[in-house]
C-alpha positions as CSV (number, residue, x, y, z in Angstrom):
1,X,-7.6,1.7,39.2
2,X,-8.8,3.9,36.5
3,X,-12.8,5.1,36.0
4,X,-13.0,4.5,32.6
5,X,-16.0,4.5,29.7
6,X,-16.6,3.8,26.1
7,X,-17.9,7.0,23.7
8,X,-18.5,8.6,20.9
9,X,-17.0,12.5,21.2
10,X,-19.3,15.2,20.4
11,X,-16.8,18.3,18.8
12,X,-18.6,21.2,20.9
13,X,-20.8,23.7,19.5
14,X,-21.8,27.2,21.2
15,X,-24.7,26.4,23.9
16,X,-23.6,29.4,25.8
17,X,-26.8,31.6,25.4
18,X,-28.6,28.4,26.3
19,X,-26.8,27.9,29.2
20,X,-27.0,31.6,30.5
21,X,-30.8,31.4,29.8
22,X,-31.0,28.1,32.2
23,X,-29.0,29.4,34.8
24,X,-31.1,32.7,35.1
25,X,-34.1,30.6,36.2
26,X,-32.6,29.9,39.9
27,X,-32.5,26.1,39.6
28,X,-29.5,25.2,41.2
29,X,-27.8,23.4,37.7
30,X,-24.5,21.4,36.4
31,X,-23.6,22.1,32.6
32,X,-21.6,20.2,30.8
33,X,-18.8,21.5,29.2
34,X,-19.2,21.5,25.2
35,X,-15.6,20.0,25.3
36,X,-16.7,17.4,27.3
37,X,-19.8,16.3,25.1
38,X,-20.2,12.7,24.1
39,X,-22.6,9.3,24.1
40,X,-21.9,6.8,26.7
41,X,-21.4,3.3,24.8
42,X,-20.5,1.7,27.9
43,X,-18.9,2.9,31.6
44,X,-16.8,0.2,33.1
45,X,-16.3,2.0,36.1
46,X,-12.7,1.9,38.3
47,X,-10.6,-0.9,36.2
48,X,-7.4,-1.8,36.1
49,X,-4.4,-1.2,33.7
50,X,-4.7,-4.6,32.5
51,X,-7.9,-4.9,32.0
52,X,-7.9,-1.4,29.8
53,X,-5.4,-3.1,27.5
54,X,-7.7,-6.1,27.4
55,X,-10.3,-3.7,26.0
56,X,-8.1,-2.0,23.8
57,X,-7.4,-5.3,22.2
58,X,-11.0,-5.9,21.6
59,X,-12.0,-2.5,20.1
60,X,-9.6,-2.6,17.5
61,X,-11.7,-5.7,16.2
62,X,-14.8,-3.5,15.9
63,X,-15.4,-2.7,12.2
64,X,-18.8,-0.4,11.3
65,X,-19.1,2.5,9.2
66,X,-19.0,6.1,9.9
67,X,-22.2,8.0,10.2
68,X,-24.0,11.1,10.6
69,X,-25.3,12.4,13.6
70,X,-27.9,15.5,14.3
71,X,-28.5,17.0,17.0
72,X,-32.2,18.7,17.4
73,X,-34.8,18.4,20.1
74,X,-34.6,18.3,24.1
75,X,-35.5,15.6,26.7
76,X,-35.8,15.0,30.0
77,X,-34.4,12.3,32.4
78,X,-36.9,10.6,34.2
79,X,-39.7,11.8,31.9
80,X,-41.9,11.9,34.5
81,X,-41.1,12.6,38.0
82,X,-38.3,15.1,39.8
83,X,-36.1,15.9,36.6
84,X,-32.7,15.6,37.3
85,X,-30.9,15.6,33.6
86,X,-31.6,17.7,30.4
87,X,-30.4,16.6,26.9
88,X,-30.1,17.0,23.4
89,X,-32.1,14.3,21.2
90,X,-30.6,12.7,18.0
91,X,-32.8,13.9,15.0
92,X,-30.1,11.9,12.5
93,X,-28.2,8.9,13.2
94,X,-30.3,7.2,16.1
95,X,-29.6,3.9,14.3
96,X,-25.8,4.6,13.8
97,X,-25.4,4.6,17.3
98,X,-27.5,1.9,18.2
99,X,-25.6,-0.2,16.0
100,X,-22.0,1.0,17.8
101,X,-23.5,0.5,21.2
102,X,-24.6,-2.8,20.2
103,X,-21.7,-3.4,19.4
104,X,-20.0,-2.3,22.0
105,X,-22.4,-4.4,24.9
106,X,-21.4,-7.4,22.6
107,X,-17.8,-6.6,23.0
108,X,-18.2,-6.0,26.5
109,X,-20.4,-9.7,27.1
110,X,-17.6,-11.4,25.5
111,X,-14.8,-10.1,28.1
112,X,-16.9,-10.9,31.2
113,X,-18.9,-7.2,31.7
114,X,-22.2,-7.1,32.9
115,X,-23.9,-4.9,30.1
116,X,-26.4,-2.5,31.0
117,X,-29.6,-4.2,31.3
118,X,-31.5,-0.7,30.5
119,X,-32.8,-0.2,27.4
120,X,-30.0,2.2,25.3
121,X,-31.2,5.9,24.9
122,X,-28.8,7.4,22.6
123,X,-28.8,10.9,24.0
124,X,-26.6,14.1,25.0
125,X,-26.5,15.1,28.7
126,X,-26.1,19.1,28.5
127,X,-27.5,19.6,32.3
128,X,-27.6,17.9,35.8
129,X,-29.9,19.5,37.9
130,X,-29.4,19.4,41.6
131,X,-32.7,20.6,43.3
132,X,-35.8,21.0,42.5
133,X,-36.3,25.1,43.1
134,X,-38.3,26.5,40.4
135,X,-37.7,22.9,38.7
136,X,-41.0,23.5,36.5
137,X,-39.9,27.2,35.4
138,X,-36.5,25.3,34.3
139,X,-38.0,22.6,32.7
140,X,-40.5,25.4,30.6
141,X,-37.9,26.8,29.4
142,X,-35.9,23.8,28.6
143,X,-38.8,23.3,26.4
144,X,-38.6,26.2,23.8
145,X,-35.7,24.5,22.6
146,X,-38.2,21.4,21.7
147,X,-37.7,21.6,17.9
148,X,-33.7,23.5,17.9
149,X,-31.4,22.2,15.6
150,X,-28.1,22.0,18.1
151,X,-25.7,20.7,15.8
152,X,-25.0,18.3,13.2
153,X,-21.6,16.0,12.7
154,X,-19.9,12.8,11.7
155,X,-19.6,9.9,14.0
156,X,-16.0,8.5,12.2
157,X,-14.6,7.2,16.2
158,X,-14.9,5.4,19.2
159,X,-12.9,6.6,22.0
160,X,-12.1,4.8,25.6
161,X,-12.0,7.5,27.8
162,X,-10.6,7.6,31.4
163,X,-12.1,10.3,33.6
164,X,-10.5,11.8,36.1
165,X,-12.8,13.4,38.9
166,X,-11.8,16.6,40.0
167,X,-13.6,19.6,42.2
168,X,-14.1,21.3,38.6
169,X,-15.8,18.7,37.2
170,X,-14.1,15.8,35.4
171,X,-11.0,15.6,33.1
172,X,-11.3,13.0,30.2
173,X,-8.2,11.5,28.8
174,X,-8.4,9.1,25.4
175,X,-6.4,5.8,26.0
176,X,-7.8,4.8,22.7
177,X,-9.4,4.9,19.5
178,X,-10.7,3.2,16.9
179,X,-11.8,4.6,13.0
180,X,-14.9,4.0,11.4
């Protein structure tokens, strides 16, 4: 079995200083590793070899057009409540990836998936925080970064990605792609 998801890859950009800033505050966080940056389209969870073929199949029948994404803006998931992710809003190309993940839970439908019945929030998961110790002081500063520009790039793929969990944090491998 193989723990698999459909994305689009994010090419990292430098969030170091960010990072550093974050950590400083105490909060026990997870970063994400710029090299590991991308939107969820869909997570199958632990499938099978066949069944990633079956998928592959499909994908190659997606046709849309390549796109531009910025990055600009924080958020916070849940907005209310205990935080327990921070990300990076889309300030460009919100209905670029709408339209792919459409797409994509279409796909999906048509070979038997349960689709995720949550409404889709395009976003970029830079932080998991793990307890709530000056949670409010972490969350302040999260918030100077309200109106920074991160980043800016174009959406031209869609990659199925396997991750492979690992004490380090987890290890993506592309089993496919498909051009927009």
């Amino acid at each position: 079995m193989h723990r698999v998801f459909i994305a689009i890859k994010v090419p990292s950009f430098d969030i170091k200083q960010i990072y550093q800033e974050l950590k400083s505050v105490g909060t026990k966080i997870t970063t994400v590793d710029p090299e590991r940056f991308h939107f969820t389209l869909h997570f199958f969870g632990d499938i099978s070899t066949e069944q990633i073929e079956e998928i592959k199949v499909e994908m190659n029948n997606i046709v849309l057009d390549k796109f531009r994404i910025s990055l600009a803006g924080t958020g916070i998931i849940p907005p209310r409540g205990r935080a327990k992710v921070l990300y990076i809003k889309l300030n460009e190309g919100m209905n670029g990836v709408i339209e792919v993940a459409n797409t994509v839970k279409n796909m999906v439908r048509s070979l038997g998936y349960k689709p995720d019945k949550r409404p889709y929030l395009p976003h970029l998961t830079v932080v998991r925080i793990r307890d709530k110790y000056k949670l409010d002081k972490l969350i302040k500063k999260w918030n100077e970064y309200s109106t920074y520009r991160f980043d800016e790039f174009e959406a031209n793929e869609i990659h199925l990605i396997k991750s492979i969990l690992t004490p380090t944090g987890p290890v993506y491998e592309t089993l496919h792609k498909v051009i927009l």
